[in-house]
N, C-alpha and C positions, 0 to 999 in steps of 0.2 A: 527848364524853360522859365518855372516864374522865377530863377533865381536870378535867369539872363535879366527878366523886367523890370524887376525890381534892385538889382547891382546898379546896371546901365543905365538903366531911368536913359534910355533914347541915344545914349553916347554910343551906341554900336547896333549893328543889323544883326539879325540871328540865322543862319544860315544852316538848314537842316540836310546832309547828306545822306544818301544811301541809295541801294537796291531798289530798283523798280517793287510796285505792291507789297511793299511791306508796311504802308500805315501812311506816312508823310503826312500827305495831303487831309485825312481826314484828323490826323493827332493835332494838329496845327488850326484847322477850323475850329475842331472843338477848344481851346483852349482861348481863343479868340473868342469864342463866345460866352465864353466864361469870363474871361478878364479884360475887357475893351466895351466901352458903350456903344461902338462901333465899327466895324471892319469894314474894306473891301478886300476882295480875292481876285486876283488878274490869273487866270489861268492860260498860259502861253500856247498850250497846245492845241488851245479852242481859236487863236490865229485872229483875233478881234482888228483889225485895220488902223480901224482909230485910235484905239487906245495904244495900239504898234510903235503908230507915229510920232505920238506925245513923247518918246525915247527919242525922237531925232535930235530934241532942241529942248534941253531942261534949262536952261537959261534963265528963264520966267518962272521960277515954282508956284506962284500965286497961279497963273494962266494955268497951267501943269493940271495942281489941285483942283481948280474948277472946274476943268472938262473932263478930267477923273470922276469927277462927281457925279456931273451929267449926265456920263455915258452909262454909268453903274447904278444912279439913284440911288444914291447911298450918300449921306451927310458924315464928313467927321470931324470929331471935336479934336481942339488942340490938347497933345497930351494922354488923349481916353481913346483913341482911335490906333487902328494897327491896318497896314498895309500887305500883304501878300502878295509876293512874287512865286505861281505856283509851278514848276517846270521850268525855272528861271535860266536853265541849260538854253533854250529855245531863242530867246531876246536877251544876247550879250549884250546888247546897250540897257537895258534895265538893271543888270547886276554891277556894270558900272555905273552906273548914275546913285547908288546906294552912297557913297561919298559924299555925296551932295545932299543927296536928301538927307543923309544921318546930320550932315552940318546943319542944315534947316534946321532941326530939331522940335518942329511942331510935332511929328506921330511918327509910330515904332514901328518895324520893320523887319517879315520872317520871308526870305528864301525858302525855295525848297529843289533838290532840284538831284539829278542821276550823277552817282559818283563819277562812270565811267567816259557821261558826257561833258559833264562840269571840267573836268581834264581838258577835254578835246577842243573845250573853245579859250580857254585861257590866253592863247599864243594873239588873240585879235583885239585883245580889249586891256585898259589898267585896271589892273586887279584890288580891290578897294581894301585897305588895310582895318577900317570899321567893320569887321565882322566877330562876329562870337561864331565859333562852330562846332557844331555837335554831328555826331555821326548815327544815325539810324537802323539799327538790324534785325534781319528777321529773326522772328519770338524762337527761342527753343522748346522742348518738348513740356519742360517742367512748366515755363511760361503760356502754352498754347491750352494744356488743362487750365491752369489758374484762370484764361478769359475766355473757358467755353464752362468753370464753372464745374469742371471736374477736379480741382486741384488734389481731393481724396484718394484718387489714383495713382500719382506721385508717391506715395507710401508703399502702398502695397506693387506698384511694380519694381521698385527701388528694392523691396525683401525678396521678391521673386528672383531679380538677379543678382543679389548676393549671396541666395542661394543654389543658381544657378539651376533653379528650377523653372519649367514650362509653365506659362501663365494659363492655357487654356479655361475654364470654362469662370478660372478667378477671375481673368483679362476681362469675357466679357460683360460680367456681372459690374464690376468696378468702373469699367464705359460705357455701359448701358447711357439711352437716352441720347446719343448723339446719331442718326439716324442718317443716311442706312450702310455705312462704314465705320466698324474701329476707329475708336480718335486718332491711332497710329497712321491709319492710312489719312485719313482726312489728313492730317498734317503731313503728311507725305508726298501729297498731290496738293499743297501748295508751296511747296518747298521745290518742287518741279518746274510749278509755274515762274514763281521769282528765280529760278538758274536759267529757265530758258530764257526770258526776256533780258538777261542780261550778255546770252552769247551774240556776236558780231553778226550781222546781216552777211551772206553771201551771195545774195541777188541783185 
């Protein structure tokens, strides 16, 4: 992501793909807060009206930008400020209008939005060529110790199966602290959660 910032300096939107719950939304704010004097965050699924409308007619980006502003009370600087389209599956006319705005070239630009829907709407809209895209996945197991901060466990369960021995009471000594399930399962039951939110509605 800072290499997208700092390559494109604003020539392209960044457009983050993936799985339902697996980070997006929150990787994306932090990092905005990090590197921008300024953001806003349009989150699509929160259904805002006003802000809906401003995609009928970008014609005027000055008008655009101000009532942007407005609506969010949030000021941004030219150049220091970053825009977020959060759920951008939601409002195809926002992820086309990225064309336009990336022309603009006052402030940066991150997508976020579900692999499986991003597909589904593609057939109604022009698909903007100014995109940078990276794909988002869920952490593996080595990576889910590393940010609960057990990354020490990784060794010794990594000996345990290459010797093909039972981890018992080593297991729980080595995840201790993560309360009140094995880090195996805790990571288990979120690995559940992001496959079911990505299986098809049949209601």
């Amino acid at each position: 992501m800072l290499e997208w910032k700092q390559q494109r300096n604003g020539s392209t939107a960044l457009l983050i793909k993936g799985a339902r719950r697996v980070g997006k939304s929150t990787l994306v704010e932090e990092f905005a807060k990090k590197e921008y004097k300024s953001y806003i965050l349009i989150d699509f699924s929160e259904k805002n009206k006003k802000i809906d409308a401003l995609f009928d007619d970008i014609s005027n980006l000055d008008y655009f930008f101000l009532h942007l502003q407005q609506e969010t009370s949030i000021q941004l600087y030219e150049r220091q400020s970053v825009i977020i389209f959060d759920e951008v599956q939601l409002q195809p006319l926002a992820r086309q209008a990225i064309k336009h705005l990336v022309k603009d070239g006052r402030y940066d630009y991150i997508e976020t939005g579900s692999l499986l829907t991003l597909k589904r709407i593609v057939k109604d809209i022009l698909i903007p060529s100014e995109e940078t895209r990276l794909t988002m996945y869920p952490m593996d197991f080595d990576e889910f110790l590393w940010a609960t901060g057990k990354e020490a466990g990784t060794k010794f369960i990594k000996m345990f199966y290459d010797k093909k021995l039972p981890l018992g009471a080593s297991h729980r000594n080595t995840l201790r602290g993560i309360p009140p399930l094995h880090a195996n399962r805790r990571y288990a039951a979120g690995c559940q959660r992001i496959f079911a939110d990505q299986q098809p509605s049949t209601g």
